[in-house]
Backbone bond lengths (Angstrom), bond angles and torsions (degrees), N, CA, C in turn:
res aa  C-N    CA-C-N  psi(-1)  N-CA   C-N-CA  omega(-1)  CA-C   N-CA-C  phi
1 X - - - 1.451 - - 1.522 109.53 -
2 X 1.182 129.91 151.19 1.187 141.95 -176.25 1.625 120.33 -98.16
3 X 1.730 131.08 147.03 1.312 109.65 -141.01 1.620 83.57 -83.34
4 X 1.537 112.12 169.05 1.286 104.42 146.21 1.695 110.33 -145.12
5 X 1.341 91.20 162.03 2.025 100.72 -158.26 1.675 80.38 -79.16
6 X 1.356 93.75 134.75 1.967 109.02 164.01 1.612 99.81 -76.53
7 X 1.363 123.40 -10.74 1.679 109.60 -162.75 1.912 106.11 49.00
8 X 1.365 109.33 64.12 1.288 109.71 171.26 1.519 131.53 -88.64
9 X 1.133 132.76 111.39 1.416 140.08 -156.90 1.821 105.89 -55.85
10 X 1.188 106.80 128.82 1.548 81.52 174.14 1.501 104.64 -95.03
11 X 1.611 103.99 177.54 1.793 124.85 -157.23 1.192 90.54 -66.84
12 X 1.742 108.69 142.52 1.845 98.41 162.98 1.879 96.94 108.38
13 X 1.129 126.91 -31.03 1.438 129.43 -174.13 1.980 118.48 -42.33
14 X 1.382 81.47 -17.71 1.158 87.17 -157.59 1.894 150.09 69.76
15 X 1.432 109.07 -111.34 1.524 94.81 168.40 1.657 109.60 -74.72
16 X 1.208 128.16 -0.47 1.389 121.92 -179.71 1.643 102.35 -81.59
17 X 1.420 115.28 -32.86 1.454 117.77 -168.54 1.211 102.14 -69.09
18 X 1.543 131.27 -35.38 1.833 150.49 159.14 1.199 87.26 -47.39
19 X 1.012 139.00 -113.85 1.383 140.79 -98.36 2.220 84.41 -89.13
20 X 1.663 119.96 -35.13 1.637 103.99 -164.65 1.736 95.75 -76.52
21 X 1.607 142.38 -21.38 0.960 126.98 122.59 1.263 157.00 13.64
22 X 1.527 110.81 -89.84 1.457 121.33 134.75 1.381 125.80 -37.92
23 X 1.227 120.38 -51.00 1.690 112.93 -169.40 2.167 93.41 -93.63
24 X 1.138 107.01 23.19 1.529 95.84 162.31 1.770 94.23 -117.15
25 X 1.148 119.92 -9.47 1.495 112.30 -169.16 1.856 94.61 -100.94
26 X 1.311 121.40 1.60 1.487 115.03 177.23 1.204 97.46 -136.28
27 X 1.114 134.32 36.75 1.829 143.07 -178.79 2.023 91.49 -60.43
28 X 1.503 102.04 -28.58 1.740 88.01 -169.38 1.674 101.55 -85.08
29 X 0.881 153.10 -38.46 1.356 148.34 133.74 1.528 140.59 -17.27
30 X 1.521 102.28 121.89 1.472 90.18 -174.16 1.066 142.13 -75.87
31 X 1.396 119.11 79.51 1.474 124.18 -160.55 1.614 120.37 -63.98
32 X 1.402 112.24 137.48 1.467 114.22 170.02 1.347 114.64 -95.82
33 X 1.718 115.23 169.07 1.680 122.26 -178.12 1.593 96.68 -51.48
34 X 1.750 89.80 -70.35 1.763 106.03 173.97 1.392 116.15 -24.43
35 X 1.107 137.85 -63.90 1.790 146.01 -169.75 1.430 93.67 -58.68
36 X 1.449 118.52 -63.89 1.395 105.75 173.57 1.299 121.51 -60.76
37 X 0.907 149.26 -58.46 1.200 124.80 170.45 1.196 127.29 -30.64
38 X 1.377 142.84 -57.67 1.292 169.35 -158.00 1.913 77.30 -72.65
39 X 1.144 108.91 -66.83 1.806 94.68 173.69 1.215 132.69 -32.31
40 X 1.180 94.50 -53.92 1.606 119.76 -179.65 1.451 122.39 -76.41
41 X 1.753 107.34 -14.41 1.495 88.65 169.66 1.558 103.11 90.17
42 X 1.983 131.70 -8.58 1.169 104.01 -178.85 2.002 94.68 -147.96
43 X 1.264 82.75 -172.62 1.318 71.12 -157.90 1.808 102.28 -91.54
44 X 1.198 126.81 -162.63 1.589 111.47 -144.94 1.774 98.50 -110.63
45 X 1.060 111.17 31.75 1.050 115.93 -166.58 1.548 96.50 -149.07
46 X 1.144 126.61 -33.58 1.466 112.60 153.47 1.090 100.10 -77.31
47 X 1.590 143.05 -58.01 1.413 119.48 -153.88 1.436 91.28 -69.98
48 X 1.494 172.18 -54.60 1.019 137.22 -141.54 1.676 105.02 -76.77
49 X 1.642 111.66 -35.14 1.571 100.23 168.20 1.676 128.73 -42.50
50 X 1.750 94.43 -58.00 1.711 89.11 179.72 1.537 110.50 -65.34
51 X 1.227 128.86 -23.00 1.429 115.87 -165.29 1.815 101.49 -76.98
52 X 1.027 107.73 -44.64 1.531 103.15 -176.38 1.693 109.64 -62.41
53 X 1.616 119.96 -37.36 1.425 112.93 169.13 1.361 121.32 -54.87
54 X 1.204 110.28 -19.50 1.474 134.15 -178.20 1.879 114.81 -86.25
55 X 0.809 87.31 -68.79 1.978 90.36 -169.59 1.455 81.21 -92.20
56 X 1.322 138.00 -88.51 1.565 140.94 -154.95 1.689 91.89 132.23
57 X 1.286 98.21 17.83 2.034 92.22 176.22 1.739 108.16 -119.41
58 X 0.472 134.94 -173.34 1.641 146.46 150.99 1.424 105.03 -88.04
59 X 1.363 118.97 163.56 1.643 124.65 171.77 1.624 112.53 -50.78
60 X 1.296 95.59 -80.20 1.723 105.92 168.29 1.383 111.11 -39.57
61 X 1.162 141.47 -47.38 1.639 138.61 -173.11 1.528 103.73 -51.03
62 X 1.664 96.63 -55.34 1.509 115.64 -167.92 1.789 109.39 -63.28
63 X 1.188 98.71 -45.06 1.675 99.29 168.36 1.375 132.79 -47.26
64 X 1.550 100.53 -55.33 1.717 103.73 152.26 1.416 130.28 -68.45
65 X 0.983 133.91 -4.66 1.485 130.20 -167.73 2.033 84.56 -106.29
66 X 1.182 125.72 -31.63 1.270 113.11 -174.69 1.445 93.95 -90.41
67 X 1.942 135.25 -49.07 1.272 95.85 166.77 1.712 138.25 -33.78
68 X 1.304 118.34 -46.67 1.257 115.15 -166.89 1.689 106.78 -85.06
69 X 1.299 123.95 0.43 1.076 128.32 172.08 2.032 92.90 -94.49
70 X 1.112 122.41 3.78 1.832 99.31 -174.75 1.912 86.38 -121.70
71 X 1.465 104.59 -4.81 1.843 106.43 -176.95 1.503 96.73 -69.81
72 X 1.773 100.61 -45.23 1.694 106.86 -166.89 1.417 115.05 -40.16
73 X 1.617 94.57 -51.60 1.500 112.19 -168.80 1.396 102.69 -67.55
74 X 1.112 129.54 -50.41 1.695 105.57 -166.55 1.462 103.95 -87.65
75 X 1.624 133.55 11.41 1.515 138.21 149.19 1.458 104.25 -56.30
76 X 1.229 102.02 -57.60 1.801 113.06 -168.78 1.793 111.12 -57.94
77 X 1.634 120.47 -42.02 1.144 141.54 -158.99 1.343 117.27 -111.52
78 X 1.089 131.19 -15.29 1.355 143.95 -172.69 1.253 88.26 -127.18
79 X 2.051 94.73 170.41 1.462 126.80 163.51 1.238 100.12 -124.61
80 X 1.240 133.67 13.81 1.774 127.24 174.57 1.295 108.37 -56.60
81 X 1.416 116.50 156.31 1.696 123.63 -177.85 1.219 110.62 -86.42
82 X 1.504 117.18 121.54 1.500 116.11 151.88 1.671 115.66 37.27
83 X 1.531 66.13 -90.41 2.093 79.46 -173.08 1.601 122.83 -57.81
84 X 1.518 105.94 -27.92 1.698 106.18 -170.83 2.152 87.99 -84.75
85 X 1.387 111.66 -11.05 1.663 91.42 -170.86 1.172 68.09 -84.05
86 X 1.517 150.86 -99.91 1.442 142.37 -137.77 1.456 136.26 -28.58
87 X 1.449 99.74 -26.69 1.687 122.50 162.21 1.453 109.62 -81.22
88 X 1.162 120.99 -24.69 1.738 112.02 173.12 1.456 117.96 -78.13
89 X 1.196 104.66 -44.20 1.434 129.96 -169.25 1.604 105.67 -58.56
90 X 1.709 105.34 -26.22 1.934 113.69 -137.30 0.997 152.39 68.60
91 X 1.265 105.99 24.22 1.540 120.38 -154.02 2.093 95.55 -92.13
92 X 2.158 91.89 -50.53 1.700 85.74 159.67 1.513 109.42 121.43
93 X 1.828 90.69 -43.24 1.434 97.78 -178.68 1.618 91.30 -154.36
94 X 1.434 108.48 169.53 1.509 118.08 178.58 1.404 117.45 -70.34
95 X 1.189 94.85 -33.53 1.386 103.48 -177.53 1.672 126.04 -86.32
96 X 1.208 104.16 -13.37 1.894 100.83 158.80 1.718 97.33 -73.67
97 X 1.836 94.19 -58.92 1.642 89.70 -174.22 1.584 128.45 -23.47
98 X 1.775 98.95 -54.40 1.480 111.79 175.13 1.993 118.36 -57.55
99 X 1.819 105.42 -30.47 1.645 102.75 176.89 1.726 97.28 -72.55
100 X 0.723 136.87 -54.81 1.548 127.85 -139.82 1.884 95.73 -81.96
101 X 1.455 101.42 -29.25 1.903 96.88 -166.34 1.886 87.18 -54.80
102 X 1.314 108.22 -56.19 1.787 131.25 -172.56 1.264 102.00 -39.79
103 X 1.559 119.36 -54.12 1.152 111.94 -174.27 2.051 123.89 -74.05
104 X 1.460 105.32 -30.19 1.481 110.45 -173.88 2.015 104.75 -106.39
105 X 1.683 111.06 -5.74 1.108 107.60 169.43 1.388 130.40 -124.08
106 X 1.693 90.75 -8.48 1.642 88.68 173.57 1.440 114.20 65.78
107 X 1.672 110.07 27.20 1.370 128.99 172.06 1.463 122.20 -151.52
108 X 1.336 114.43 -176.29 1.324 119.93 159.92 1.435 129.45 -99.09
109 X 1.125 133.50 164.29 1.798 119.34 177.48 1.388 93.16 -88.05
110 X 0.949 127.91 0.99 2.182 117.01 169.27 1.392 94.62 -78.42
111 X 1.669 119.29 -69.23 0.992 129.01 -164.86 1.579 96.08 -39.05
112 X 1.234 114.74 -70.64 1.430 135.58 -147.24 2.218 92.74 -51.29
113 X 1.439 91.70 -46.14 1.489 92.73 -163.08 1.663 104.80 -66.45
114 X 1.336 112.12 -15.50 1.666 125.27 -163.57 1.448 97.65 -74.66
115 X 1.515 111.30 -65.48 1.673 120.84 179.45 1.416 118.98 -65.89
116 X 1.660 109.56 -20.33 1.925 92.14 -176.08 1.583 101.55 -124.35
117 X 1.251 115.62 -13.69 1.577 126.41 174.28 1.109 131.69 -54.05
118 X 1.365 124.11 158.10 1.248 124.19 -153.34 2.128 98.46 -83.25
119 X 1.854 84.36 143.01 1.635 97.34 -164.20 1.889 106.68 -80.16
């Protein structure tokens, strides 16, 4: 597998450490720019500025790259189907789940669950 950057906030960020927090504790929900912001206290055009000075992602970027980083984990740890990890994650349906793993892993979540999943 190939590495990929979590865009991890470092300690100390402050309201970014609040609000990327929050949007890891509602990863199953469909979060908007707007909602985050309104989280965050700024408006959506500063928060996408500070967040990218921050991680090197945009909000939304960062949301998906940590969904498919919390899909991995319950591939690896679970036996849930496809579709019920894609509803945890937020993804919604299997089939975004299945675009975005393709796009940031250069795999499938079968594949993925086959090589790192539980034996």
């Amino acid at each position: 597998m190939q590495y990929i950057d979590h865009g991890e906030l470092e300690t100390g960020t402050g309201p970014l450490d609040d609000v990327a927090t929050w949007m890891l504790e509602n990863l199953h929900r469909p979060l908007t720019l707007a909602e985050i912001g309104r989280q965050a206290a700024l408006s959506t055009r500063t928060l996408n500025r500070r967040f990218h000075a921050a991680t090197g992602f945009t909000p939304l970027h960062w949301l998906r790259v940590q969904r498919v980083v919390m899909a991995q984990s319950l591939l690896e740890q679970t036996d849930l189907p496809i579709d019920h990890v894609a509803e945890r994650v937020g993804f919604g349906s299997a089939l975004t789940l299945r675009q975005h793993f393709a796009r940031q892993l250069g795999t499938t979540p079968q594949a993925y669950r086959a090589a790192f999943g539980m034996t």
